[in-house]
C-alpha positions in Angstrom: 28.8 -63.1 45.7 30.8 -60.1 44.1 30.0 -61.9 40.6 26.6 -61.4 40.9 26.8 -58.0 41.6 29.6 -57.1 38.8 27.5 -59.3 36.0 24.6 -57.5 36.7 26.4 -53.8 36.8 28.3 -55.0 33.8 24.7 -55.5 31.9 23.8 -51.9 33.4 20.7 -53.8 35.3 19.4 -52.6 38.7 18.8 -55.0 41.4 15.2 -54.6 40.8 15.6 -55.7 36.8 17.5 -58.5 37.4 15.5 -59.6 40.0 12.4 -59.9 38.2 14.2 -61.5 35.6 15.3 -63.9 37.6 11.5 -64.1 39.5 12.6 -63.5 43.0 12.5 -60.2 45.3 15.1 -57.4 45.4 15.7 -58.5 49.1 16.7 -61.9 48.1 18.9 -60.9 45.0 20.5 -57.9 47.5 21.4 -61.3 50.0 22.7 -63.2 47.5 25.4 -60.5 46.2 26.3 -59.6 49.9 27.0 -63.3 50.8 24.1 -63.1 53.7 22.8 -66.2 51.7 23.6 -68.2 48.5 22.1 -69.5 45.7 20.7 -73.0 45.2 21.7 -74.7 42.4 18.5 -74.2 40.4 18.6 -70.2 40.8 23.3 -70.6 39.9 21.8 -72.3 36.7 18.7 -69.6 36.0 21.8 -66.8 36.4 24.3 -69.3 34.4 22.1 -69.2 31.6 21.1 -65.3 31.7 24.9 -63.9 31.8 25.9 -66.4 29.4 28.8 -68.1 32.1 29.6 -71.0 33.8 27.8 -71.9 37.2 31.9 -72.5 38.4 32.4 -68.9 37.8 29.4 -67.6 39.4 30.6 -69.3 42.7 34.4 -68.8 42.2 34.7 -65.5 40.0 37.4 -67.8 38.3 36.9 -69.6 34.9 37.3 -73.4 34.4 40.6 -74.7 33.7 41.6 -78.3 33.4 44.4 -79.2 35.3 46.7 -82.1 35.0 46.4 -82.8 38.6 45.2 -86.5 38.8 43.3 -87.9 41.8 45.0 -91.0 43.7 
C-alpha cells in the first residue's frame, strides 16, 4: 500500500517510528507498504486515526465521494 508509505514519508517518520507507534515490527509495517500483506481492519483504523484520513483512502489512495449511482 503506496499510502502507507507516502503518509508516513509525508510525516518525515521512519519505518521504525511509525511502527512502534503503531506497536508492530518494522518487518510487518515494510510488508504492509510493499503489498506482501495487508492490514486488518483493526490495524486500517489504528493508521486511520494516526494520519488523520479515512480507512477508504488508506486502501484506495482515493478520497470518498458520494455518487449518485443508485443500487437496483
Amino acid at each position: 500500500m503506496l499510502t502507507i508509505r507516502n503518509l508516513r514519508k509525508d510525516n518525515k517518520m521512519s519505518q521504525q517510528e511509525l511502527a512502534d507507534v503503531l506497536n508492530i515490527t518494522r518487518e510487518a509495517l515494510s510488508h504492509y507498504e510493499t503489498g506482501r500483506r495487508e492490514p486488518n481492519l483493526r490495524m486500517l483504523m489504528k493508521m486511520s486515526e494516526y494520519f488523520g484520513v479515512s480507512i477508504d483512502y488508506l486502501v484506495t489512495g482515493r478520497e470518498y465521494v458520494k455518487s449518485d449511482r443508485k443500487l437496483k
